[in-house]
TILUMLO-789163 format. One record per residue (C-alpha): x, y, z; residue in three letters. Coordinates in pm, whole numbers, plus 50000, padded with zeros to 5 digits. Layout:
N
XYZALA
...
END
This chain:
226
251298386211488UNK
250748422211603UNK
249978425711987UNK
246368435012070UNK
247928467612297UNK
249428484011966UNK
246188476211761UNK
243918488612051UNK
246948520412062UNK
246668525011697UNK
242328522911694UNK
242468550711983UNK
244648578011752UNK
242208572111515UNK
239978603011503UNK
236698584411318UNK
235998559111620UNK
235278590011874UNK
232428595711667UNK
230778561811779UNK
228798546712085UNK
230448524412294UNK
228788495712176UNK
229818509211789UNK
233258515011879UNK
233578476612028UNK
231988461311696UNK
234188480211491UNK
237598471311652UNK
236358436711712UNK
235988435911349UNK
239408450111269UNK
241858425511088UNK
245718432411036UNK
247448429610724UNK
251648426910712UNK
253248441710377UNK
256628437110219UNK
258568470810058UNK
257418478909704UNK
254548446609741UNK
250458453109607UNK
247758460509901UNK
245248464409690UNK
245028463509265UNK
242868482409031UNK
239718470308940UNK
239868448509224UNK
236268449109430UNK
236818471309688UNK
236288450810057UNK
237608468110348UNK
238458504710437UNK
242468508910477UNK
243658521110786UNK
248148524710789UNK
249058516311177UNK
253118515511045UNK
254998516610711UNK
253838543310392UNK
250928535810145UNK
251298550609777UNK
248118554009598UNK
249118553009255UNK
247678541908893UNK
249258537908554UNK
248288552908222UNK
248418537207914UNK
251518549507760UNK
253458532808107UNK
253838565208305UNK
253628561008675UNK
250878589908834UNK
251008592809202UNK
247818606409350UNK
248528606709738UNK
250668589609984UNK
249368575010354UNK
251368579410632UNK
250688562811002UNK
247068568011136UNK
245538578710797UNK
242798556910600UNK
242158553610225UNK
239468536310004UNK
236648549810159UNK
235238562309796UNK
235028527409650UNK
232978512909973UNK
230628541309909UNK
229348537809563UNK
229838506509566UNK
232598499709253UNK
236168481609216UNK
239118502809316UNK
240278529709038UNK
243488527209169UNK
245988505009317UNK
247828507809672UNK
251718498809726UNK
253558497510035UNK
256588516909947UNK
258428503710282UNK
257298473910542UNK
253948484510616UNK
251338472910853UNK
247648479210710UNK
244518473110934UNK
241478466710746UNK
237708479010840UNK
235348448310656UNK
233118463510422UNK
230058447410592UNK
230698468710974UNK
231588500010699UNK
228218500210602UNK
226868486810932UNK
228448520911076UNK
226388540710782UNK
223338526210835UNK
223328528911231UNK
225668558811302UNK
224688591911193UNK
227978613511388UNK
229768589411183UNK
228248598010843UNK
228998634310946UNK
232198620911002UNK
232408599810621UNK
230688638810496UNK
233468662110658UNK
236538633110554UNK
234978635610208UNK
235108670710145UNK
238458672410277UNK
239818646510026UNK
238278664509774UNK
239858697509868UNK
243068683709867UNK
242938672709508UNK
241638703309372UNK
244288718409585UNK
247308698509437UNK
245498703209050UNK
245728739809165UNK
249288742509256UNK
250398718808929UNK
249008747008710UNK
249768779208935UNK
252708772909131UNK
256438768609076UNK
258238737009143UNK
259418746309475UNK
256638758209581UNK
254578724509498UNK
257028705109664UNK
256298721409965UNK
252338719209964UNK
253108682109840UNK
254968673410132UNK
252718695810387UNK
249268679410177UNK
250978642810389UNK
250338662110729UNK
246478670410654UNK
245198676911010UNK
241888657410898UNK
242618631510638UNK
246308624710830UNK
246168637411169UNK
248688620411338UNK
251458617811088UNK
254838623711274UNK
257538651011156UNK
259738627911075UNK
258358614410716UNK
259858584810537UNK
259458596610169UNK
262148594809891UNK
262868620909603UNK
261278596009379UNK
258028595509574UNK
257858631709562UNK
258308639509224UNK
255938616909157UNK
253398631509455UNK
253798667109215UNK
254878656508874UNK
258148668508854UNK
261738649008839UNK
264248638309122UNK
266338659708995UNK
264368692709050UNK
262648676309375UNK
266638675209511UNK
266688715209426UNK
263678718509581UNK
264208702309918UNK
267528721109935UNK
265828751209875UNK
263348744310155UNK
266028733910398UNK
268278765010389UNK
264498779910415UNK
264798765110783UNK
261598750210690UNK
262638710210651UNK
265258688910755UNK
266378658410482UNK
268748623110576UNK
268478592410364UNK
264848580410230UNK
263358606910494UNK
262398643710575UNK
261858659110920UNK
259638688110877UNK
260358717311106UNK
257528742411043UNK
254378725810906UNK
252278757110839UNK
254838779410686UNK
255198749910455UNK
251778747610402UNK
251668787510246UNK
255268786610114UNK
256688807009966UNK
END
């Protein structure tokens, strides 16, 4: 059972319920419902009807699909504070993806029906839902941009910096629990070249790497490396 301070903590780093009334804001965290997650366990699966907007208050979300041949395609990873699945609620449609918790996660959940209760009533939050939209979308034509243009290096870096967006993921903390595995598979390349990479961008004074975790020491000049 999570204490009401750390959900009421989490709801007030949030940057999406400073766009509401006060009477808004109250409906929507009354509304909120917590959701505990085991490492490498489902959140959500494709084709799945898409029912709440996902909110990470602890742990690391990987939203990931599969393609037919069995290869595993990463298209973005959640860190603390960030929310995902807002496309789905909009159209309406199932998910066209599915979410794992790559580590014991804590997920809070906004119910479809107070989503759409926001959207009808709210219109700083639709500016909101407008300006959280276009970012997502930059971000993917970003990452198709630096698959084609950049070297491997160089996309680990705006992989890694893409988890610190100061919109999408604005309160992610330097210290980011991510595995080789989970960033080759952020950028499409192997562990084994991800391992060259981060060493590369460590003696680059630019990120610091333990085990299963990377402490990043200068955001922006990761951000336009090299």
């Amino acid at each position: 059972m999570l204490p009401a301070k750390d959900l009421n903590a989490f709801f007030e780093r949030c940057i999406w319920p400073r766009a509401l009334t006060q009477a808004e804001r109250t409906k929507a965290f009354e509304a909120l419902y917590v959701r505990h997650h085991e490492a490498h366990s489902c959140v959500c699966q494709r084709d799945e009807i898409a029912d709440s907007w996902i909110g990470v208050l602890e742990g690391f979300l990987r939203v990931q699909d599969t393609t037919a041949d069995g290869r595993l395609i990463m298209f973005t990873g959640v860190a603390s504070s960030g929310w995902i699945g807002e496309g789905s609620l909009l159209k309406p449609e199932h998910r066209r993806y599915e979410v794992m918790a790559t580590r014991p996660t804590i997920t809070v959940h906004l119910p479809r029906t107070t989503f759409s209760w926001l959207l009808d009533r709210s219109i700083p939050f639709n500016h909101f839902m407008l300006s959280h939209l276009n970012e997502r979308l930059a971000q993917f034509i970003a990452m198709v941009k630096f698959d084609r243009l950049l070297e491997p290096t160089a996309r680990v870096a705006r992989g890694i910096s893409s988890l610190f967006h100061p919109v999408l993921y604005p309160n992610t903390e330097s210290t980011l629990r991510i595995n080789q595995e989970e960033i080759g598979l952020l950028v499409g390349i192997s562990r084994q070249r991800v391992n060259v990479a981060l060493t590369e961008l460590e003696t680059a004074g630019l990120i610091q790497r333990g085990y299963g975790y990377i402490t990043v020491m200068d955001r922006q000049a990761l951000a336009k490396y090299p």
